[in-house]
N, C-alpha and C positions, 0 to 999 in steps of 0.2 A: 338231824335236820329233817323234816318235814316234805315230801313230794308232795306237788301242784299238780292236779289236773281241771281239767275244766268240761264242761256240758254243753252242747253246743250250742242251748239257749244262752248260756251264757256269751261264750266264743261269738256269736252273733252280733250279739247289741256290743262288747267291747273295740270288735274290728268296726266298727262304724264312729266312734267316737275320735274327739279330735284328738291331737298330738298331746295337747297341754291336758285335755283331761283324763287322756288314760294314764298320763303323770301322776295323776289324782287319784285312780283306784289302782294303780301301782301300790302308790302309799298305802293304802287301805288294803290289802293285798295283802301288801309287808307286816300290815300292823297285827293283820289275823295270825300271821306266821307266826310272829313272834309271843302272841299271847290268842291260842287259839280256842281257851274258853271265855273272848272278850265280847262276844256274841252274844244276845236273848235267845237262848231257846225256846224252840216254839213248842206246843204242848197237841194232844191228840192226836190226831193223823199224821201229823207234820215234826211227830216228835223226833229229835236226833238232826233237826234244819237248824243250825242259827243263822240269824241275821245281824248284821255290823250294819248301825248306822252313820251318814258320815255326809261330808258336802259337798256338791260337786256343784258349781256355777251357783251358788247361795241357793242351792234346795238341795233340800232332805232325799239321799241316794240310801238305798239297801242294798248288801251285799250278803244273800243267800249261801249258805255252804253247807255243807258236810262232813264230819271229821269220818275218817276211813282206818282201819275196821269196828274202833270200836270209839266213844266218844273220852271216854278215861282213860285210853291208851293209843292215842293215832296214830299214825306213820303216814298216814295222806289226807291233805286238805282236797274236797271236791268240788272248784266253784259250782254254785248251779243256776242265780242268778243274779240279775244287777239292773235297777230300774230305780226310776221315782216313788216315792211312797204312791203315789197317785193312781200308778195303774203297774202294780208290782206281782201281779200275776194274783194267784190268791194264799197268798203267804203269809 
């Protein structure tokens, strides 16, 4: 099994969301857990981040992560962010 931690940009923006939608990146949460290469890696500086893409209120949410220590052998997921494609930090 897989340890969860989180960043505290993350931890942020999810304690602000409402009841029914952290329902919704729960799922998304869970989904990483369970298939934690189901992410696009991202490439260059940002190599070793994937993001899950997914729906929250019928728009496109990213879920940033980390596989911990290494990405072909994890023992911990690290959220790091969660945002609208829109203004998704520059991921």
């Amino acid at each position: 099994m897989l340890a969860v931690s989180a960043a505290p940009s993350f931890s942020r923006v999810a304690k602000k969301l409402h009841a029914r939608d952290k329902k919704v990146l729960d799922e998304a949460v869970k989904a990483v857990l369970s298939n934690p290469q189901m992410g696009e890696e991202k490439k260059g500086d940002l190599a070793g981040v994937f993001v899950h893409k997914f729906k929250l209120n019928n728009q496109e949410t990213l879920l940033a992560y980390e596989l911990r220590p290494h990405k072909n052998a994890p023992t911990e997921v690290m959220l790091l962010a969660v945002g609208p494609h829109e203004n998704f930090m520059s991921l």
